[in-house]
C-alpha positions in Angstrom: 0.0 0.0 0.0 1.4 3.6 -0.7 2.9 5.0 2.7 1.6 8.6 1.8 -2.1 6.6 1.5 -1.5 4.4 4.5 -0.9 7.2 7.0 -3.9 9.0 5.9 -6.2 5.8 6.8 -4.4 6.2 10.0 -5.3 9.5 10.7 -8.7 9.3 9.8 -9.4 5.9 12.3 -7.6 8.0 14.6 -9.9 10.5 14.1 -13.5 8.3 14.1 -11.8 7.1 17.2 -12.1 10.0 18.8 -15.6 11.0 17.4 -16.5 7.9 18.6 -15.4 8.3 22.0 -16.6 12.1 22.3 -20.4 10.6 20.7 -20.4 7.5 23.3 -19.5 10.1 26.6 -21.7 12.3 25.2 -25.0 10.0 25.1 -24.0 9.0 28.3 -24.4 12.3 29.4 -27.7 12.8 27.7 -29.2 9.8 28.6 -28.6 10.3 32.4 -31.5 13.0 31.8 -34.7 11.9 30.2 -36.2 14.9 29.1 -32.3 16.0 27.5 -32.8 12.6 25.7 -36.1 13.2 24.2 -35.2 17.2 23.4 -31.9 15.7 21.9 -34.4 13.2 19.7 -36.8 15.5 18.5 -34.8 17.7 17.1 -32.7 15.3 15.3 -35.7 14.0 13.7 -37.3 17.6 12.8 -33.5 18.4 11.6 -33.6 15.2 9.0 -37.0 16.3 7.9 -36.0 19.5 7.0 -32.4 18.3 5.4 -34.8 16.2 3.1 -37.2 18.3 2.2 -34.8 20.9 1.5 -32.9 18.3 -0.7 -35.6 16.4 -2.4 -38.5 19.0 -2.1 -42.2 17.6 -3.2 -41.0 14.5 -3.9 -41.1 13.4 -0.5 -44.5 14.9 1.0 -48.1 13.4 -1.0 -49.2 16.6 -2.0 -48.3 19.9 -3.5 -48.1 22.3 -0.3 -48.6 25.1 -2.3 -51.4 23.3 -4.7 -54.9 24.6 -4.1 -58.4 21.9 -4.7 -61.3 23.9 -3.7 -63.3 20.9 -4.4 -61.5 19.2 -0.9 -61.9 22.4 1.8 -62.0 22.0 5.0 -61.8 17.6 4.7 -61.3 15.7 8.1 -58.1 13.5 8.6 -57.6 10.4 6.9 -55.8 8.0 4.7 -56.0 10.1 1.7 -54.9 13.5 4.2 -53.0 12.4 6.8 -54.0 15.8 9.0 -57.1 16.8 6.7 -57.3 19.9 4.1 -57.7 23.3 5.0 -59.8 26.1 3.7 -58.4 26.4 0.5 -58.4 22.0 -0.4 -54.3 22.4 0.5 -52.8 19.2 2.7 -51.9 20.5 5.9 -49.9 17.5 6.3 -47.4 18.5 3.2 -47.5 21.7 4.0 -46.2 21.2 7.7 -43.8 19.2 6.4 -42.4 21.8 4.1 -42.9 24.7 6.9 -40.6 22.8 9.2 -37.4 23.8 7.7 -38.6 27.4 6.7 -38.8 27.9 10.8 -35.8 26.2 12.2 -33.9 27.2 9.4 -34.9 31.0 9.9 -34.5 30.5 13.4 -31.1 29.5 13.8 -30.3 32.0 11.3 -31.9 34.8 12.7 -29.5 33.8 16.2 -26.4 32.8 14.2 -26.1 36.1 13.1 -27.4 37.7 16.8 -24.7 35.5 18.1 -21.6 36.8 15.7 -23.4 40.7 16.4 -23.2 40.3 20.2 -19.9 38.0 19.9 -18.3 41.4 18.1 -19.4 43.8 20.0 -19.5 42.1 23.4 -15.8 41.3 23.5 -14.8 44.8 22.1 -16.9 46.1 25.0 -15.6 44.1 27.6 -11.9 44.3 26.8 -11.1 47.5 25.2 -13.5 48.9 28.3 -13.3 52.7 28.8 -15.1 54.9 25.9 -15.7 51.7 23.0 -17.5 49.6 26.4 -19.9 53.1 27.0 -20.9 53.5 23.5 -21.2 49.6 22.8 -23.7 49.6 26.0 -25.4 52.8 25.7 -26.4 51.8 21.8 -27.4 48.2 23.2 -29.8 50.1 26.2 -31.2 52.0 24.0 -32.4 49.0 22.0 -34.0 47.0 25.0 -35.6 50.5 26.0 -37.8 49.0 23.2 -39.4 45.4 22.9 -38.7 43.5 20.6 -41.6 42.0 19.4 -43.6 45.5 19.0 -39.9 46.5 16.8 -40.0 43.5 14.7 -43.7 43.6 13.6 -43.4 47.7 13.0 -40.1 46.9 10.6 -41.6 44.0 8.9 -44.7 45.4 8.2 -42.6 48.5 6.3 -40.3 46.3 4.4 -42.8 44.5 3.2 -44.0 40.5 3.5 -40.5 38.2 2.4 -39.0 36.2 4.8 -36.2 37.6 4.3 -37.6 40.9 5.9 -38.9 39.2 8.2 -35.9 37.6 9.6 -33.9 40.9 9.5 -36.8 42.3 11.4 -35.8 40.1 14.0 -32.2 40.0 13.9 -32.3 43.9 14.2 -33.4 43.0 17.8 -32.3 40.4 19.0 -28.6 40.7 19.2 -28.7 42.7 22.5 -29.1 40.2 24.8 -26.0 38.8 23.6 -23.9 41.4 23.9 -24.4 42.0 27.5 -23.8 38.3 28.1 -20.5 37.8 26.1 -19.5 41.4 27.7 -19.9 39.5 31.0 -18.1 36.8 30.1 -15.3 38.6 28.6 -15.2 41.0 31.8 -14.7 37.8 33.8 -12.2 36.2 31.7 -9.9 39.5 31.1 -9.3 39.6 34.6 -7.8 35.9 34.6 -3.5 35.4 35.3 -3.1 34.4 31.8 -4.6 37.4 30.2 -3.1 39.7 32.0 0.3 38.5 31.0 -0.6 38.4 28.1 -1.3 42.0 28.1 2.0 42.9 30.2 3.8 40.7 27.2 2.4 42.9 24.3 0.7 39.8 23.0 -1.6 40.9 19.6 -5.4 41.4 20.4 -6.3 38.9 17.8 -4.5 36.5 19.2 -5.5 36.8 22.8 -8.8 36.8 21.4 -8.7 33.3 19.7 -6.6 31.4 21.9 -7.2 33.0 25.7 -11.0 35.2 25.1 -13.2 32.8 23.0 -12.7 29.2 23.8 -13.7 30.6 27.0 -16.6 32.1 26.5 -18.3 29.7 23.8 -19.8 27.4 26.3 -22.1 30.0 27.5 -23.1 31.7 24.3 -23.3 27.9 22.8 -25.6 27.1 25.4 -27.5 30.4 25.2 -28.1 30.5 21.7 -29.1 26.6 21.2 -32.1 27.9 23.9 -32.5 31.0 21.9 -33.9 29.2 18.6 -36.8 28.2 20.1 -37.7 31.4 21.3 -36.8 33.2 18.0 -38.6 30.4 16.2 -42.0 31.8 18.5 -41.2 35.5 17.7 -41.1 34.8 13.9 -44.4 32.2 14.0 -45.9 35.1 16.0 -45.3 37.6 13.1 -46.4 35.1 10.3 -49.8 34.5 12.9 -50.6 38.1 12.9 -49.8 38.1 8.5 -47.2 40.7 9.3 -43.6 40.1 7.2 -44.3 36.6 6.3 -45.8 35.6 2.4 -49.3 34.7 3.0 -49.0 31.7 0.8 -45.6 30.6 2.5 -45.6 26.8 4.3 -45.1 28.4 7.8 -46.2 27.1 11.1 -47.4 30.7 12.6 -49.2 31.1 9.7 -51.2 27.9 9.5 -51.8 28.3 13.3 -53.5 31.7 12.7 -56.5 30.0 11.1 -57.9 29.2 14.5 -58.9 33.2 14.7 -61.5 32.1 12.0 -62.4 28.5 12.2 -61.5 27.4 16.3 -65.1 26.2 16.9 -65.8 24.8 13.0 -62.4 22.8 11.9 -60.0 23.5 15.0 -57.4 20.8 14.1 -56.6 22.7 10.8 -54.9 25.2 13.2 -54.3 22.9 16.4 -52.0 20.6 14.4 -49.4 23.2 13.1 -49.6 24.6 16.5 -48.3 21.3 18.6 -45.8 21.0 15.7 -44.6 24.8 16.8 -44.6 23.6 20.3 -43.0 20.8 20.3 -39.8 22.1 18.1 -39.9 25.1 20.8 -39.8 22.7 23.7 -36.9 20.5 22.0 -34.5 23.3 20.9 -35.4 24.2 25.5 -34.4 20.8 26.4 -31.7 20.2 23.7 -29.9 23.9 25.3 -30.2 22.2 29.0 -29.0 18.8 27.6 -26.2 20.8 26.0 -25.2 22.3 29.1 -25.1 19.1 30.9 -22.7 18.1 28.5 -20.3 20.5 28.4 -20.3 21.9 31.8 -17.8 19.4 33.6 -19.3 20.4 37.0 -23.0 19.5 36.3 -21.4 16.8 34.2 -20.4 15.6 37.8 -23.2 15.7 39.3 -25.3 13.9 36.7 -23.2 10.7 37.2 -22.9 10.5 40.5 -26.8 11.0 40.0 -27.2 8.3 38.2 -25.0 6.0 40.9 -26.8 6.7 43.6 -29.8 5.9 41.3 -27.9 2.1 40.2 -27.5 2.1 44.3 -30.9 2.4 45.2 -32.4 -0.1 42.3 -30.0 -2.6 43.5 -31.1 -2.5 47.3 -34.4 -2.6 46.2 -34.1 -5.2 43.9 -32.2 -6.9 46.8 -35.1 -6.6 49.1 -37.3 -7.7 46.6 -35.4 -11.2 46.5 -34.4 -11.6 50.3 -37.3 -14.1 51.9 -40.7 -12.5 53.7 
């Protein structure tokens, strides 16, 4: 075999080792919490629907989401429509399928770019300090003097209805909150030994940012921002509920639930349905964040397994007592 080709199947078992090992303590981790477990699952399910969907498109729902057959409004659920029609004869089932990745994927853009905002102008803030931390903070007070969702709706109803405008809407909101959190962060970690010899060393900024500022602070934002999507994944459903920003036609989950202002008492599952869908991403993106945090935090990492001995402890007593004679 060549050598150059034989060291590279090396490095890449070395590296699936490693993966492996990182997966199999990580499930460990998550499956000492239940709830983290099932947050964990459901997203990983809703994530796959929306790769394929995104890859294959119609092909893998019955019916056109977009298709309208006023000859089949308003039909009931069965074999033929899994979750019924709604008012205009279009499947709700295909079109919840194809509104799932318009929602998460909006979402986690909408705090991917928060994230890198507050990321920027967090750790300016919190290291440079003095004149760049009063202006950074002033500007980010003066955007929580307002709230958010009343902002969003009033700049998405003057762009116009796109989802695009509706996502920038929401971005030009929501990056506050992580500004003041990775300002924190940074305040606590420039006062560490190793930054400030750094500093006394003339060490660049960019380099003390990289290697001493950020692979500090990442577990909090990381954490923060998984929790985030679920809440900016309500805030953009709530917009396309209220037809403000979001296409009327668009497959989108706030926008199929805002049928129950018309037809809650007539056909209530036509709006029902998309709404547990909404709730249940919500809820998993909450539990995922907590499950995340479990994993990376090595103290509550701690706790969790010797959790989960004193739970082996206590099953085997019992099942000890079980067995001894009456």
């Amino acid at each position: 075999m060549n050598p150059t080709l034989k060291r590279f199947l090396e490095i890449i078992k070395a590296l699936w080792s490693r993966v492996r090992l990182i997966l199999k303590r990580s499930w460990r981790v998550i499956t000492t919490n239940r709830l983290s477990a099932t947050g964990f699952v459901m997203i990983v399910i809703f994530i796959l629907i929306s790769i394929l969907y995104s890859t294959f498109g119609n092909i893998i729902v019955p019916y056109n989401p977009l298709k309208i057959d006023l000859a089949d409004v308003n039909a009931r659920p069965s074999i033929a429509h899994l979750f019924g029609t709604d008012q205009l004869g279009r499947d709700i089932f295909s079109r919840i399928i194809a509104a799932i990745p318009v929602d998460i994927g909006l979402a986690i853009f909408i705090v991917v770019i928060s994230a890198l905002v507050g990321l920027f102008l967090g750790t300016l803030a919190g290291y440079f300090r003095g004149i760049v931390e009063e202006v950074i903070m002033r500007l980010t007070d003066l955007f929580f003097a307002f709230p958010p969702l009343i902002m969003s709706m009033a700049i998405a109803a003057t762009l116009g209805p796109s989802l695009v405008n509706a996502a920038f809407s929401i971005i030009f909101v929501w990056w506050p909150p992580y500004v003041r959190l990775v300002r924190g962060s940074t305040l606590q970690v420039s006062t560490s030994d190793f930054i400030t010899m750094s500093k006394v060393l003339n060490t660049r900024f960019s380099k003390i940012l990289f290697k001493g500022i950020l692979p500090n602070i990442m577990t909090t934002l990381l954490v923060y921002a998984t929790m985030d999507i679920g809440t900016a994944m309500l805030t953009l459903s709530t917009l396309g509920f209220l037809n403000i920003g979001i296409p009327v036609y668009q497959p989108e989950l706030g926008i199929m639930s805002s049928i129950l202002t018309s037809n809650l008492y007539t056909h209530p599952l036509e709006g029902l349905i998309p709404a547990l869908f909404l709730f249940v991403i919500v809820m998993g993106f909450s539990l995922m964040g907590e499950g995340l945090a479990e994993i990376i935090d090595p103290n509550i990492r701690s706790h969790l397994f010797s959790r989960r001995r004193r739970l082996e402890e206590l099953k085997k007593v019992r099942e000890n007592e079980n067995k001894m004679p009456n």
